[in-house]
N, C-alpha and C positions, 0 to 999 in steps of 0.2 A: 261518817258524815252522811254517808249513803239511806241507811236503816235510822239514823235519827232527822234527817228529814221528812225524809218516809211519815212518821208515826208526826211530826209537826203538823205534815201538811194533814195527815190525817186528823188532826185534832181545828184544824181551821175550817173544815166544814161545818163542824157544830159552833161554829164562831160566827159563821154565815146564818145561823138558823136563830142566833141569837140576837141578832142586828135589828132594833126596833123598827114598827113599822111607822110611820107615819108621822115622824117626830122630829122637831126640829133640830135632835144629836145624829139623826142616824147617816146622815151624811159624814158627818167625822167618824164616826162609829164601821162605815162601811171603807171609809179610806184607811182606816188603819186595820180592818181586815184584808182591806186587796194589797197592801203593803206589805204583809205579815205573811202573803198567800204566795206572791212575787217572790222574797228572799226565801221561803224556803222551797220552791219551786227551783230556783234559781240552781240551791243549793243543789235538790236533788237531782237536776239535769248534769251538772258539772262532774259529779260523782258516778254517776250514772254513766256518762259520755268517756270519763278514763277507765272505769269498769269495762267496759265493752270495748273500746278500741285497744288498751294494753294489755288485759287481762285475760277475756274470755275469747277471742277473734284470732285463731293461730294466724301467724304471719305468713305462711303459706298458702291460705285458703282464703286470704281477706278480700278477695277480689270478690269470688262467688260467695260466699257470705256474707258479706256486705249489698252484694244488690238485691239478697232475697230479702235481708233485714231493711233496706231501703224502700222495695215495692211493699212489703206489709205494713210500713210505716203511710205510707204512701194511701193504699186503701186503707187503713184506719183512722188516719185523719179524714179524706175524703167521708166515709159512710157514718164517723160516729157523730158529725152533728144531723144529718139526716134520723138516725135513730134515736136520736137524745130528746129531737123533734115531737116525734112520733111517740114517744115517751111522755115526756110533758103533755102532750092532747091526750094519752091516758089517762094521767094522773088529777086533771081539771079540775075533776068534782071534790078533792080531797081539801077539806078542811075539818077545824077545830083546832085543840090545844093539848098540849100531853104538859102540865106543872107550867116550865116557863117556855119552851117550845111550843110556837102554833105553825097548826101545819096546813101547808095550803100546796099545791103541784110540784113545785121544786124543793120538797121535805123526802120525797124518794129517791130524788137525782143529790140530795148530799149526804144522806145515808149512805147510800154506793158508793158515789165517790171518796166518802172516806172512808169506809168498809176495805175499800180496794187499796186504798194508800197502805193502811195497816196492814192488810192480806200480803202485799208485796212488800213490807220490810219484813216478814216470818220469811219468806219466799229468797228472798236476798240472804239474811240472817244461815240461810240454807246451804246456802250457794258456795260450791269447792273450785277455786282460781288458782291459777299455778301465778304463782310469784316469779 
């Protein structure tokens, strides 16, 4: 469930970059992407959340492993919209079109982000858990 969320959500980024611009569908068009974005987010928190708490977290150690995994959770939500920020005012000047893709500043923050979904179901896919 884990790794095939993963590579879903990965593939709803380019779902995002396909979503017309200025057109009286793309409001339905964008709802049933952020639909689509939600269940399999969903999916891979769920999966993700019993991976980590029964799996990989000895029960001996959960205490201190746990609050380190908590403070980095902690600053990563804190600083990445600061940087995702800062990102997009890079990205400003980018436009044009690649076939059916046009790309305008937020065409490099959903490359990435689903670059990285994929990059982490190989990463998972990897991953040795004691049963």
């Amino acid at each position: 469930v884990l790794k095939i969320s993963l590579l879903l959500l990965g593939t709803v980024y380019i779902l995002w970059m396909l979503v017309p611009r200025h057109s009286p569908v793309s409001i339905l068009v964008a709802a049933i992407v952020f639909f689509l974005n939600g269940a399999f987010m969903v999916g891979w928190q769920i999966a993700d959340g019993r991976l980590l708490f029964v799996q990989i977290v000895p029960m001996e150690r959960k205490s201190s492993y746990m609050a380190v995994y908590y403070a980095w959770i902690g600053l990563v939500g804190g600083f990445g919209p600061l940087c995702i920020g800062h990102f997009l005012d890079a990205c400003k000047h980018i436009t044009g079109s690649i076939g059916v893709f046009r790309l305008d500043d937020f065409t490099p923050t959903f490359v990435l982000a689903g670059l990285a979904a994929c990059i982490s179901a190989v990463i998972y896919s990897r991953l040795r858990v004691q049963e």
